[in-house]
N, C-alpha and C positions, 0 to 999 in steps of 0.2 A: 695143586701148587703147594698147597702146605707139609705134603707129604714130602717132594723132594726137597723145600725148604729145612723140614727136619731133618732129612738124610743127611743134605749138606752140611748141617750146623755138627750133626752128630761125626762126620768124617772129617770136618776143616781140619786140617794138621798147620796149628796153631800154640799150640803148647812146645818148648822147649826139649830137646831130646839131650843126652848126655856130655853130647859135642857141641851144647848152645844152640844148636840148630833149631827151626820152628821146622818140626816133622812128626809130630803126635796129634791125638787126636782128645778131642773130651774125655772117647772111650776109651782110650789107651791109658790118659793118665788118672781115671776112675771120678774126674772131677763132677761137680754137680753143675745141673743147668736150674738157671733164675728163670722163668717168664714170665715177663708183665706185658701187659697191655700198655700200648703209647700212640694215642692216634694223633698226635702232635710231628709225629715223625713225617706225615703225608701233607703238612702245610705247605704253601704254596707262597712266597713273596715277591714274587715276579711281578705283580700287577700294583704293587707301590708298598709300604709300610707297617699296613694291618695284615697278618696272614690269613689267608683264605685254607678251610679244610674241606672243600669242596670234593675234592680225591682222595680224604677216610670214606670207609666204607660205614652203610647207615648203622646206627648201634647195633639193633636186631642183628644183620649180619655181622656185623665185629663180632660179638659176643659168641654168633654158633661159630666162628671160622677160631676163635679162642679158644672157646672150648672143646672144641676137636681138636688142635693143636695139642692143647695141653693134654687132652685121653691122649693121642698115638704117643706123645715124648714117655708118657708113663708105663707105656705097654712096651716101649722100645730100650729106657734109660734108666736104671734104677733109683739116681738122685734127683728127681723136678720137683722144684718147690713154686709158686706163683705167688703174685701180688691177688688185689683184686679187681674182676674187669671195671672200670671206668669210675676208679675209687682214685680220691685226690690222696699221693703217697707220697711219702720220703722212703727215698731208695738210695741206701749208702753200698757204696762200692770200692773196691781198691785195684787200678786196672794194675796189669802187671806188664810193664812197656811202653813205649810207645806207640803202637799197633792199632787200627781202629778198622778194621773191614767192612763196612758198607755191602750188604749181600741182596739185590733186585733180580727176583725169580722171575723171568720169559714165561 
């Protein structure tokens, strides 16, 4: 799964093309890719007001399924930079749009 999650990330035609259009790719427009780890992303608040992370995956597996990720981007992408795995971070960003794609690999 993380491999075609990479593929995907590496082909989304998301980037602007000349006509404004979003029809480029990360690889198209040479940009770099960030990855952090966020297992906050899998919380759960269905069941009342405290989040449940019950559906992260346990650290040991986070970390090899990260760091796998992170080798194929490198051997695929020339700019991957990372945080680090399960390091409390400030991560400053500047989004460019309005646009937020949500991507859950089958």
């Amino acid at each position: 799964m993380a491999d075609r999650l990479l593929a995907k990330i590496l082909k989304l035609r998301i980037f602007s093309d000349a006509a404004g259009k979003m029809n480029l790719s990360l690889q198209d427009v040479g940009g770099g890719l960030l990855v952090v780890s966020q297992f906050t992303l899998a919380a759960d608040v269905s069941g009342g007001n405290r989040p449940s992370f019950g559906g992260a995956a346990a650290p040991d597996e986070g970390r090899r399924l990260y760091d796998y990720f992170v080798a194929q981007a490198r051997g695929l992408h020339p700019v991957v930079e990372t945080g680090r795995f399960a390091a409390d971070m400030q991560v400053t960003l500047v989004n460019d749009g309005p646009v937020t794609i949500p991507l859950q690999m089958a």
